[in-house]
N, C-alpha and C positions, 0 to 999 in steps of 0.2 A: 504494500500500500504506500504509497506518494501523498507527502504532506505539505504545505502552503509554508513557506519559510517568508516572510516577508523583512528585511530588516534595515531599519532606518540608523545610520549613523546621525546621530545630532550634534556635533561640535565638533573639536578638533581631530580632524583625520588626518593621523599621522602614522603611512606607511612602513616606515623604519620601527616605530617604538608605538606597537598592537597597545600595548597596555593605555595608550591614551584614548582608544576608540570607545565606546561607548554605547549599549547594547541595549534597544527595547523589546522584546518578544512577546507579541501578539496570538493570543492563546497559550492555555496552559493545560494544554493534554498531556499526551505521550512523548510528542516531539521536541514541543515546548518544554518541559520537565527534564528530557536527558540533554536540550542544549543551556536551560538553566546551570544547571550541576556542569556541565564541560566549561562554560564561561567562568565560573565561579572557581572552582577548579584550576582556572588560566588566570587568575587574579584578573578580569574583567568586569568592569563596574556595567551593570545592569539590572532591568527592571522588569516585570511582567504586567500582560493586561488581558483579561479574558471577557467577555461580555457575563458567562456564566458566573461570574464575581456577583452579579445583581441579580442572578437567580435566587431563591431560598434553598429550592433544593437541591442544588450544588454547591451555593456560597461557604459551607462546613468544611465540606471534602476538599475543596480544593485550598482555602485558607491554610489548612491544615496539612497542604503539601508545600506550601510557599513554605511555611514556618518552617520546614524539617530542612529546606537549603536558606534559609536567610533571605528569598529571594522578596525584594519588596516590592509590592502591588501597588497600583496606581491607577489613574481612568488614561481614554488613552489619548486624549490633550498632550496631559502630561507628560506622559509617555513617549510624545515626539519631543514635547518640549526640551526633556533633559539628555537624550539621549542620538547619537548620529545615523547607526542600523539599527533597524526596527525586523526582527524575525518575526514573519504573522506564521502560526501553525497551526490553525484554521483546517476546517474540513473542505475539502474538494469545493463543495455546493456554494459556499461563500463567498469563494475566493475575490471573486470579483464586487462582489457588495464590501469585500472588507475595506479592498481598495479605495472605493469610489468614499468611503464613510472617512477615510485616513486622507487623503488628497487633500482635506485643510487644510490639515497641521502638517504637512508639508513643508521646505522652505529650499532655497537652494543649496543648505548643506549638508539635504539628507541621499540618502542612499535607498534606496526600494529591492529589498532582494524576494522575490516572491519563487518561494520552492514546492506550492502544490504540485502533486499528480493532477496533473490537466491536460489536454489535448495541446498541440501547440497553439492552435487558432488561438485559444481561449487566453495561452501566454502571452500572444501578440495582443491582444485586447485588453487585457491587464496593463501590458507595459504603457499603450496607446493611454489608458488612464492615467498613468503618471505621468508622463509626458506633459499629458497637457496643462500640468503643471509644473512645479521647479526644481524636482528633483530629478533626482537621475534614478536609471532604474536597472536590476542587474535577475540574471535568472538564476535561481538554486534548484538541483534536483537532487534530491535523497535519494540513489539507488541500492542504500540495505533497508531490508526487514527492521522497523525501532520496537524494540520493546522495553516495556520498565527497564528499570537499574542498568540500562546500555552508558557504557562511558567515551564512545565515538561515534561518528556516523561518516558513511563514504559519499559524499555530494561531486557534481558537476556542476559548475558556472558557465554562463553565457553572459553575453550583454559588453558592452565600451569598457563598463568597470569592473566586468568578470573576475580579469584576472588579479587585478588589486583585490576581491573580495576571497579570491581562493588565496590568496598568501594570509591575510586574517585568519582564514578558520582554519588555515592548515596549521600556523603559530598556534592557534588553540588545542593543536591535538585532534584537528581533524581529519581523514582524508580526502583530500580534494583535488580537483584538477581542473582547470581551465580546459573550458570545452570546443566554444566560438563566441566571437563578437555578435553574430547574428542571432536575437533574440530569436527563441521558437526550439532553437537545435537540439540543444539538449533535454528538450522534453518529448522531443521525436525518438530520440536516442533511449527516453526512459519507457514511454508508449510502447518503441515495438521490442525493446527488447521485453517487456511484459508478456508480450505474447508466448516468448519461451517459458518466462519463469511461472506463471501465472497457467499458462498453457501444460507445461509438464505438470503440472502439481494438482492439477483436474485430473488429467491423465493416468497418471500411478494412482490415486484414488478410483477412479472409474475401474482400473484394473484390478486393482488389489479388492473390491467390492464384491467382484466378479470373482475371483478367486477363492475369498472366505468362503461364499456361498458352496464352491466347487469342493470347500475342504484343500485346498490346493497351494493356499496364498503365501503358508512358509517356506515350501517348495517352490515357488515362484519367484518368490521375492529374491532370495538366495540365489537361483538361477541369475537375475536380472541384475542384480548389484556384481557378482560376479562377472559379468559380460561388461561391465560400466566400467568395473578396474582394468579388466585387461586390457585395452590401450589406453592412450590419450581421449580426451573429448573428440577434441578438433578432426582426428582421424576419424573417429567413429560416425563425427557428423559430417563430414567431407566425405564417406563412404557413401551412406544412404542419400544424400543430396546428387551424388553426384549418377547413382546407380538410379536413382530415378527417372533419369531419361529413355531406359529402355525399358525398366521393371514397371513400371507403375500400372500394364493392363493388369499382368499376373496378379501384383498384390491387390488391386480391386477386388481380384473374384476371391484371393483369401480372404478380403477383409469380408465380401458376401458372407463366409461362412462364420466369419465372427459374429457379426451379426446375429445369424441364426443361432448360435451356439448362446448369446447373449439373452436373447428371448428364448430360449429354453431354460436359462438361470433365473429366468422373471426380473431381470438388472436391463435399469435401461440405459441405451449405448447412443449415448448421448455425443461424447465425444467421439465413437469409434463411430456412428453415422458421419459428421463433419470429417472424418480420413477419407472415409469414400465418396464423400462427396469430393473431394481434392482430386483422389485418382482417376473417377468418372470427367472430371474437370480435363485432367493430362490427357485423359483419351479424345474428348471431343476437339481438345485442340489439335491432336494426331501429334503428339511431340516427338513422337519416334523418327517423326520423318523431317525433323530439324538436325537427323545426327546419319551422315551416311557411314561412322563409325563410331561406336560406343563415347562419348564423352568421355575426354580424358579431365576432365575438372569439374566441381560442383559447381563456378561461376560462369560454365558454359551453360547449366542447365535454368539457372536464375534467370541467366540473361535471355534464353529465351522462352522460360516464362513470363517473364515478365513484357515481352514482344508481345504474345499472346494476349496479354490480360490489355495491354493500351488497341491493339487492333483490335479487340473486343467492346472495348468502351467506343469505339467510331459508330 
């Protein structure tokens, strides 16, 4: 999951010597809470602001997590006021209300770094928000998993001041890296790489469901991590990429009997439909007859599906 980082620098930004930067973090969930404790941690003055502070029925719980790091709360006036980066860790759905609601307080010495899980459109619309005010505005993407008691996080920067923003959290003990200048990229970069992470971890649950049911699953499992060690990734997935240029009728008709094998376990093949839909996909394009010799690389087979799929959209 991908969290909304927004954070405003308010006063003196001074690249060489981090400790003068000055840190407001908008929201105080998960992400907000283990970048509290990492600033704090970096001897970095900072401040938090959550809307749910004026709830009742969160105002408890979460006071009671500010306390346990020192981190002092405040509305979020304030919040631009005293400080240069402003982290918002906001949910997806907001991001862009959080913005347009912070764009007052604003000024030209702040800093906007917004690190929701968002589409890029929606990043360029963001950024478009700030803009049209006077600060500057930089892209953060979270690509680990946060959970509680986390004492790092791995991000990518975009944006003019990207890379100034990733030497900050990197001095803080974070890892980061500068991604592009061009606002949007790195949350392309964080979208489709989703599809693998997000994509397999459907996948081995759809299977492994399948298999309990068969009695089969610790014999499965073991089979399948076993096969995961034995080479590198990269080979194993430069294999099956690259072997799909000729294989893909075949595996349709095995995936056919998965299928059936699936509604006979009463498991529905949710994800193993969407493979066959893919394979059925390589056939109507005839992709065999894009290779008058086996593909020798998996960026041959990309590239022409991906021919496929734009003479498609004509």
């Amino acid at each position: 999951m991908l969290f909304l980082i927004t954070v405003i620098f308010v006063s003196r930004i001074n690249t060489t010597n981090h400790m003068s930067i000055l840190v407001g973090i908008i929201g105080f969930g998960t992400v907000g809470n283990v970048l509290a404790k990492i600033f704090k941690n970096s001897g970095i003055q900072f401040g938090v602001y959550d809307v749910l502070f004026d709830n009742p029925a969160h105002k408890e719980r979460l006071l009671k997590k500010a306390v346990e790091i020192d981190a002092p709360v405040m509305d979020l006036s304030e919040l631009c006021k005293q400080h240069t980066y402003i982290i918002s860790t906001v949910t997806t759905q907001v991001a862009g209300q959080v913005a347009k609601k912070t764009l007052p307080y604003l000024k030209s010495h702040h800093v906007y770094i917004d690190c929701n899980s968002t589409s890029p459109g929606i990043k360029i619309n963001i950024k478009d928000t700030i803009l049209a005010g006077e600060a500057e505005f930089v892209e953060g993407v979270i690509l680990n998993a946060v959970n509680p008691g986390d004492s790092t996080l791995s991000i990518i920067t975009g944006g003019e001041k990207g890379d100034e923003v990733a030497v900050f959290f990197e001095k803080c003990g974070m890892k980061v890296r500068f991604y592009s200048e061009e606002v949007g990229k790195a949350s392309m970069f964080k979208m489709l790489r989703s599809i693998f992470s997000k994509g397999v971890e459907v996948l081995l649950l759809e299977m492994m469901v399948a298999a309990k049911k068969a009695g089969i699953d610790q014999d499965l499992w073991n089979e399948i991590s076993s096969f995961m060690d034995s080479k590198p990734f990269k080979e194993i997935g430069e294999t099956w990429m690259r072997s799909h240029g000729t294989a893909y009728e075949r595996r349709m008709h095995e995936m056919e009997q998965v299928i059936t094998t699936m509604n006979e376990l009463d498991v529905s093949p949710i994800l193993t439909k969407a493979t066959l839909q893919y394979f059925e996909q390589s056939k109507s394009f005839n992709l065999i007859s894009s290779f008058a010799t086996p593909p020798s690389s998996a960026d041959e087979v990309v590239h022409q599906l991906a021919e496929r799929v734009d003479e498609q959209k004509k």
